[in-house]
N, C-alpha and C positions, 0 to 999 in steps of 0.2 A: 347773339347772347354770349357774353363774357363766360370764361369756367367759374366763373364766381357767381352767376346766376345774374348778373345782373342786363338789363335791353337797355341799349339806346334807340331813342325817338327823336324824329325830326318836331322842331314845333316851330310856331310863328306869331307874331303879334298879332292883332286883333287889324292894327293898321295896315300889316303887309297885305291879311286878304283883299282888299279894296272895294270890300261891298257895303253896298247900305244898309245900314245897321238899324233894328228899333229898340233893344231892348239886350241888355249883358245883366245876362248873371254868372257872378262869382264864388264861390267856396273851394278853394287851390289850396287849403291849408296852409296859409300864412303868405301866400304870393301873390294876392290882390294885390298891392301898393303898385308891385313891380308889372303884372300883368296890367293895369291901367294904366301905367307911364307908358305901354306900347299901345294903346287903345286911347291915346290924348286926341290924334288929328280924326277918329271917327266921333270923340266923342263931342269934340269943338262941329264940328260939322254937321253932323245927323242928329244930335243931341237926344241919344234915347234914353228910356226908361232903365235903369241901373240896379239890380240887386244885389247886393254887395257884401259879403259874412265880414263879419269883423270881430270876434269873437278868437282866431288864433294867436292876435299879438295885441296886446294892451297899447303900443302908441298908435296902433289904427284906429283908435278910438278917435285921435282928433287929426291923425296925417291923413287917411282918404279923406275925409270930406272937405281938409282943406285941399287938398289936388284937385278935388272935383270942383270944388269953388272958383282956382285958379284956372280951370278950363275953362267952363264954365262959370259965370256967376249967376246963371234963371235958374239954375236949379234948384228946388226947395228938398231937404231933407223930411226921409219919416222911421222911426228906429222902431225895431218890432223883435219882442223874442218867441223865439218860436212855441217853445215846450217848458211848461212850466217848472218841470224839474232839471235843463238844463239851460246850458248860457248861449247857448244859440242866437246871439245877437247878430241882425241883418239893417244893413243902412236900403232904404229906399231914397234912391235919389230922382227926381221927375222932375220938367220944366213946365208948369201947369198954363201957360201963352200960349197958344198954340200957334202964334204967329212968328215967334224966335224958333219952332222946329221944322227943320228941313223935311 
């Protein structure tokens, strides 16, 4: 800890772990984009189930899903808000083949 209160933490992409993946969910406050550009080669490979917030930054409204598209193109989108008094918008992203899932 810094005198200024502040920790560093070590962290890692989704790809560095090298496990088999079924299912990411994300809500990072505004770092999906950038945490999924590190989670591309599990998500091209294992192709899981994705729940994705996208409610922190308005161009993620059409930049993740087209990333995911561009990883993926089986994936079908499904947008859902959570709570009716807030903006809590979440992309569901799933490849419903089940024969393109690893």
């Amino acid at each position: 800890m810094t005198n200024l209160g502040e920790i560093n933490i070590d962290v890692s992409s989704i790809d560095n772990l090298g496990v088999e993946t079924t299912f990411i969910k994300m809500d990072i406050e505004g770092a999906e984009l950038e945490a999924l550009k590190g989670a591309s080669e599990t998500i091209r490979k294992y192709k899981p189930k994705l729940a994705i917030a996208l409610y922190h930054n308005p161009q993620h409204l059409t930049e993740i899903p087209i990333l995911i598209k561009s990883l993926c193109p089986e994936y079908e989108f499904f947008l859902r808000i959570h709570s009716f008094f807030s903006r809590e918008l979440v992309l569901y992203a799933v490849v419903t083949n089940e024969e393109n899932v690893k």
